[in-house]
C-alpha positions in Angstrom: 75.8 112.5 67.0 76.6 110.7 69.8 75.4 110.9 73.3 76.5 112.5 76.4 76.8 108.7 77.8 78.8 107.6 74.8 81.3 110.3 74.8 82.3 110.1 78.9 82.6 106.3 78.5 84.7 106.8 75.3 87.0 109.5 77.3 87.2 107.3 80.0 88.1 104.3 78.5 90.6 106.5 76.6 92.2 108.3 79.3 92.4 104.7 81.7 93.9 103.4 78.6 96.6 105.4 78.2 97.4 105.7 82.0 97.4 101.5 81.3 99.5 100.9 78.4 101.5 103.9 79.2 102.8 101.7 82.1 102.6 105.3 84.4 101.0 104.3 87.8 100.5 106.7 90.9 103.3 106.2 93.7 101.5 104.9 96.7 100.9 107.9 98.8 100.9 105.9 101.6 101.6 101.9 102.0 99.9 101.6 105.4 96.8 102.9 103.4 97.2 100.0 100.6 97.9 97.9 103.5 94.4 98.9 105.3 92.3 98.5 102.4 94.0 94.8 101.4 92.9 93.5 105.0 89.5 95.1 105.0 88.5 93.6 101.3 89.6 90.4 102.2 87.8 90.5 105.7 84.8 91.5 103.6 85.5 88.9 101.2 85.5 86.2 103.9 82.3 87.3 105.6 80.9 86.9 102.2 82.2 84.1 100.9 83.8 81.2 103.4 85.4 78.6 100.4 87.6 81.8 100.0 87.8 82.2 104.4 88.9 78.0 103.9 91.8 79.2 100.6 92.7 82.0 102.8 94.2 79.7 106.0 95.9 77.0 103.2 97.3 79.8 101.0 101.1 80.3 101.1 100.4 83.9 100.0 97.3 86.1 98.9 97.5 89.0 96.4 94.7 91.1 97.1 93.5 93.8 94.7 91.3 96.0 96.9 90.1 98.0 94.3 90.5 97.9 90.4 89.2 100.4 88.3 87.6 99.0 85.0 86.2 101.2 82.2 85.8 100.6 78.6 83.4 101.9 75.2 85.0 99.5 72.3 88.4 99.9 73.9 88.8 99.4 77.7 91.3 99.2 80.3 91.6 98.3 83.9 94.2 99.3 86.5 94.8 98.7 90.1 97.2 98.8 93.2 97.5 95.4 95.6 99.8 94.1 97.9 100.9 90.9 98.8 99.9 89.0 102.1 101.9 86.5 103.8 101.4 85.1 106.9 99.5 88.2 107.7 101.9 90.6 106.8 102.9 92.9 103.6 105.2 91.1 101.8 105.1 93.5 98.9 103.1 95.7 96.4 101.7 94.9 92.8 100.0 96.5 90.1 97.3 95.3 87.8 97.0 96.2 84.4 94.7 95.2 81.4 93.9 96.5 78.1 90.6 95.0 75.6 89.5 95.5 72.6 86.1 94.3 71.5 82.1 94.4 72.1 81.7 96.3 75.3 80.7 99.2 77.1 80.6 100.9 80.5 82.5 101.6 84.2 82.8 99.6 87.2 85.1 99.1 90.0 85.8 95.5 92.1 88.0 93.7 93.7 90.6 90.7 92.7 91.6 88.4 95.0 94.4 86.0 94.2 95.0 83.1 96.9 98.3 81.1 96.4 98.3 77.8 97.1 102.1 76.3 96.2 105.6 78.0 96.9 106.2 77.8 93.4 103.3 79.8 92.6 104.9 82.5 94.9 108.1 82.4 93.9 106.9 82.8 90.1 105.3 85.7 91.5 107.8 87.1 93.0 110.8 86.6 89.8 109.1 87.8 87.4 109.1 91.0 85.8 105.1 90.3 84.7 103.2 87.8 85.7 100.5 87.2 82.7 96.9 85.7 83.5 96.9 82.5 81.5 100.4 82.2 81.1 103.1 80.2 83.7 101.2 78.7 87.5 97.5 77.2 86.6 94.9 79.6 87.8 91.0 79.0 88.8 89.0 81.5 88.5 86.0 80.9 91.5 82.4 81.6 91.1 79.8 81.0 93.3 78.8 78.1 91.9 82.5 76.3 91.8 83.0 78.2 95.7 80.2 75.3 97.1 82.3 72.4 95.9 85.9 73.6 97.5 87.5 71.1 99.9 90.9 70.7 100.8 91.0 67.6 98.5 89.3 69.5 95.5 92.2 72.0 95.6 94.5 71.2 92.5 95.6 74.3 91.0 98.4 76.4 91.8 96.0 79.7 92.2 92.5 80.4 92.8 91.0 83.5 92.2 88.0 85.5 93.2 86.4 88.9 92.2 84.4 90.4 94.4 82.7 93.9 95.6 81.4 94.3 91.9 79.7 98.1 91.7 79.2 100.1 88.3 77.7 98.3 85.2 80.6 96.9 82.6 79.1 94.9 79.7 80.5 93.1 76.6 82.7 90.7 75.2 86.1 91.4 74.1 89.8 90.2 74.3 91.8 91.2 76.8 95.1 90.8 78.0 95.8 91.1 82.4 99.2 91.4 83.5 100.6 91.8 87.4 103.9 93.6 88.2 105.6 94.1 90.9 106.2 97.6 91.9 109.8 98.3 93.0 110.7 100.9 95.6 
């Protein structure tokens, strides 16, 4: 029989799947909220960390995810709401979406912090109906580690990304697939 733990990570992966693939999503109650919680993770995100304070003033555009919600037992999903800085401003809202499959087990919330570096990145962005991790503008994914060596004459790729904020306990291995859309209005 399996225990209490077991079962509310099973239902919660299920339930977060479904609202996932289902492609339903929660309107934004209220944008200036979104809009709030984008500046304050990235500010906290730049205290913490200044290769991504040095991305920040070269990007063209950062697509913060303030808070993603991750949650899986064998099959897991993760969902969040972001919006799109430019030049300080909102230039639009996004939502992220991932379903896995594999070794893995738990619940934990972070944020996603995408810092775009070309026009072209951007504009890919901003055309098409999904933008797929791994698939069209060349993305680095930052640890601390790889965060010591950034310069402006390391920066090559189209996209760096960092993930930050990390609380629950998520552990596993698995295949997953992460896709960003824009959320129309």
């Amino acid at each position: 029989m399996p225990s209490q733990t077991a079962r509310f990570l099973a239902s919660t992966a299920l339930v977060v799947a479904v609202f996932v693939l289902s492609g339903a999503r929660p309107t934004f109650a209220a944008d200036a909220q979104l809009d709030a919680d984008a500046k304050a993770a990235l500010e906290s995100l730049y205290q913490s960390s200044p290769a991504a304070k040095s991305l920040g003033e070269s990007a063209k555009a950062i697509l913060v995810f303030p808070k993603i919600l991750k949650a899986g037992f064998i099959v897991g999903a993760q969902a969040g709401d972001g919006a799109l800085v430019r030049g300080g401003e909102t230039d639009g809202y996004y939502n992220i979406a991932a379903a896995s499959y594999g070794l893995q087990a738990g619940v934990q919330s972070f944020g996603y912090a995408m810092f775009l570096m070309t026009e072209s990145a951007v504009e890919y962005l901003r055309t098409t109906s999904g933008f797929e991790l791994g698939v069209g503008p060349s993305i680095v994914v930052v640890d601390a580690g790889m965060a010591n060596t950034l310069s402006t004459s390391t920066l090559k790729s189209d996209i760096y990304a960092f993930t930050f904020g990390q609380t629950g306990l998520m552990a596993g291995l698995g295949l997953q697939g992460t896709k960003i859309t824009k959320v129309k209005k």
